[in-house]
One Martini backbone bead per residue (centre of mass of N, CA, C, O) as a GRO file, in nm:
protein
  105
    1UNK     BB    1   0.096   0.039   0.022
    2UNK     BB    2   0.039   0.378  -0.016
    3UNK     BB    3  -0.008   0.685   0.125
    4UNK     BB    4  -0.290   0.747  -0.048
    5UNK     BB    5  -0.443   0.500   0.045
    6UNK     BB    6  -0.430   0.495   0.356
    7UNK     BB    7  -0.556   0.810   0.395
    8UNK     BB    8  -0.819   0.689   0.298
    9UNK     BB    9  -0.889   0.507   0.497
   10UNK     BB   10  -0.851   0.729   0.775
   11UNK     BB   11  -1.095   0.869   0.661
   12UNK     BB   12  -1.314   0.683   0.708
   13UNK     BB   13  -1.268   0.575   0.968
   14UNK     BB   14  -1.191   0.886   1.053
   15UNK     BB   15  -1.315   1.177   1.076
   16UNK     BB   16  -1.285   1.484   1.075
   17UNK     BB   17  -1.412   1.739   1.267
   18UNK     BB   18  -1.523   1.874   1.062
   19UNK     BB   19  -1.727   1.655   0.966
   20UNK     BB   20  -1.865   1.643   1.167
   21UNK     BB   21  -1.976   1.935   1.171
   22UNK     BB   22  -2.125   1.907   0.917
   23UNK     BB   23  -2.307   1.700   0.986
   24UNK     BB   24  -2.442   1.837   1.245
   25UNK     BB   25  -2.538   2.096   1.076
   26UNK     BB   26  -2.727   1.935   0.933
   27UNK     BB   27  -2.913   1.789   1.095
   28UNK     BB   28  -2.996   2.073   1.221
   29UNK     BB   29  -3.148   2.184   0.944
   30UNK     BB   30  -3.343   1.963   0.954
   31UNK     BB   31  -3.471   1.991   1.254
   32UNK     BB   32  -3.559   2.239   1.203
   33UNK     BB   33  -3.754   2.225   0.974
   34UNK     BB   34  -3.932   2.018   1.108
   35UNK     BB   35  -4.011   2.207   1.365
   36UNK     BB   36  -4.145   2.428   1.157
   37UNK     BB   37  -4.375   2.244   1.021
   38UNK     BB   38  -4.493   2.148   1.310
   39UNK     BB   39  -4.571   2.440   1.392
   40UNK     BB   40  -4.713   2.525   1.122
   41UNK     BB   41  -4.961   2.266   1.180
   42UNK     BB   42  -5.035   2.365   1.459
   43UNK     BB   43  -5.127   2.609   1.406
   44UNK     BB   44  -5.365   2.578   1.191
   45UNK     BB   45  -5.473   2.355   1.414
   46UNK     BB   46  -5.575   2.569   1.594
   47UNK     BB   47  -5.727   2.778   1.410
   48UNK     BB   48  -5.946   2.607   1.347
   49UNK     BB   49  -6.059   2.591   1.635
   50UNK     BB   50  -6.068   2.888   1.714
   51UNK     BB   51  -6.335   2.926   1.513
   52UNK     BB   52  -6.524   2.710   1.585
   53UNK     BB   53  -6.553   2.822   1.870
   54UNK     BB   54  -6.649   3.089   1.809
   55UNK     BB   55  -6.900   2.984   1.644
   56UNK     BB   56  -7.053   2.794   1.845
   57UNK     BB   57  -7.044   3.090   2.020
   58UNK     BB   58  -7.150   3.360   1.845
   59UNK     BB   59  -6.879   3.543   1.822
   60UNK     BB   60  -6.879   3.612   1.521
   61UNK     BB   61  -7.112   3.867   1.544
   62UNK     BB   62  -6.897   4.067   1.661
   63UNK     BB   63  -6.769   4.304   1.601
   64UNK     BB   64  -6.442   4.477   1.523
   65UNK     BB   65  -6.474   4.680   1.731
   66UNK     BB   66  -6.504   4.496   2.002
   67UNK     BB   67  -6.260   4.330   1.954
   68UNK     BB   68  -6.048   4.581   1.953
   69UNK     BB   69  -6.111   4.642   2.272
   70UNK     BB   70  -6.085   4.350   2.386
   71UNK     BB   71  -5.803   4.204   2.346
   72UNK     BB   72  -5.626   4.270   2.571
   73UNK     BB   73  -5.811   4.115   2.798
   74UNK     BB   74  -5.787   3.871   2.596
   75UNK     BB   75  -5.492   3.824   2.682
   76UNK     BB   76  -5.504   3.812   3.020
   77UNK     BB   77  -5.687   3.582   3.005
   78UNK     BB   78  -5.462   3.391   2.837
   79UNK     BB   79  -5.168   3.469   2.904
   80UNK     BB   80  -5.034   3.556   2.684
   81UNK     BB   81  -4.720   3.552   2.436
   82UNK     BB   82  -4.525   3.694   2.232
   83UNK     BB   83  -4.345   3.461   2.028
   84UNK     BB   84  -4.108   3.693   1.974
   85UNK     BB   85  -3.997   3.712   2.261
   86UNK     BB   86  -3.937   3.363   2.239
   87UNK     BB   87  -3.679   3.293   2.197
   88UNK     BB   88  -3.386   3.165   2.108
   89UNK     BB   89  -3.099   3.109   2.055
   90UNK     BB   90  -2.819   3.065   1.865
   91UNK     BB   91  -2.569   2.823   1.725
   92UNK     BB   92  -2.242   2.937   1.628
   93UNK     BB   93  -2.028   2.806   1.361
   94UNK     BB   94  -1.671   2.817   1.257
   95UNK     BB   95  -1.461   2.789   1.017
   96UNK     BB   96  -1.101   2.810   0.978
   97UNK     BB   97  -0.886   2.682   0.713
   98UNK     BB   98  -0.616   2.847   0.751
   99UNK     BB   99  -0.601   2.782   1.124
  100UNK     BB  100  -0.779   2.527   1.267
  101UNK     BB  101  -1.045   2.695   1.335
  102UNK     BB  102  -1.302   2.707   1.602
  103UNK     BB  103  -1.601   2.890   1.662
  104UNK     BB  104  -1.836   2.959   1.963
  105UNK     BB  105  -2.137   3.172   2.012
   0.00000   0.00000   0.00000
């Protein structure tokens, strides 16, 4: 076996740290895609019943004048927080390939 062989047969057994992390954050945007659908998802299944119980509730006939002066205290009364503000940080990650250095922010 020559050196070009061995070197390949190490990097198949062994992954360098960089295709580890390669590897990591696709799973992670995967991760998230999935997370966004699910949660794009159940979004619209609240939005449906909360319409239904609306309308059975004989809601739907309330003017929009009306609605729009209870909002805030029907927001007060089911405690709800804009989703906005409930963010989670992200974390990034950066490979500088001139210096084999990797930064965790």
């Amino acid at each position: 076996m020559n050196t070009s062989e061995i070197e390949k047969k190490q990097k198949k057994i062994s992954p360098s740290l960089y295709d580890e992390i390669e590897a990591a954050e696709q799973k992670v945007r995967k991760l998230k895609e999935k997370l966004k659908l699910m949660q794009s998802r159940e979004k619209e299944k609240n939005k449906k019943f909360v319409f239904e119980l609306i309308c059975n509730e004989h809601l739907d006939i309330v003017p929009l004048k009306k609605w729009e002066e209870s909002i805030e205290a029907i927001k007060s009364l089911l405690n709800t927080k804009i989703a906005s503000t409930d963010k989670k940080p992200e974390l990034k990650i950066e490979k500088k390939s001139d210096t084999n250095e990797v930064t965790v922010e």
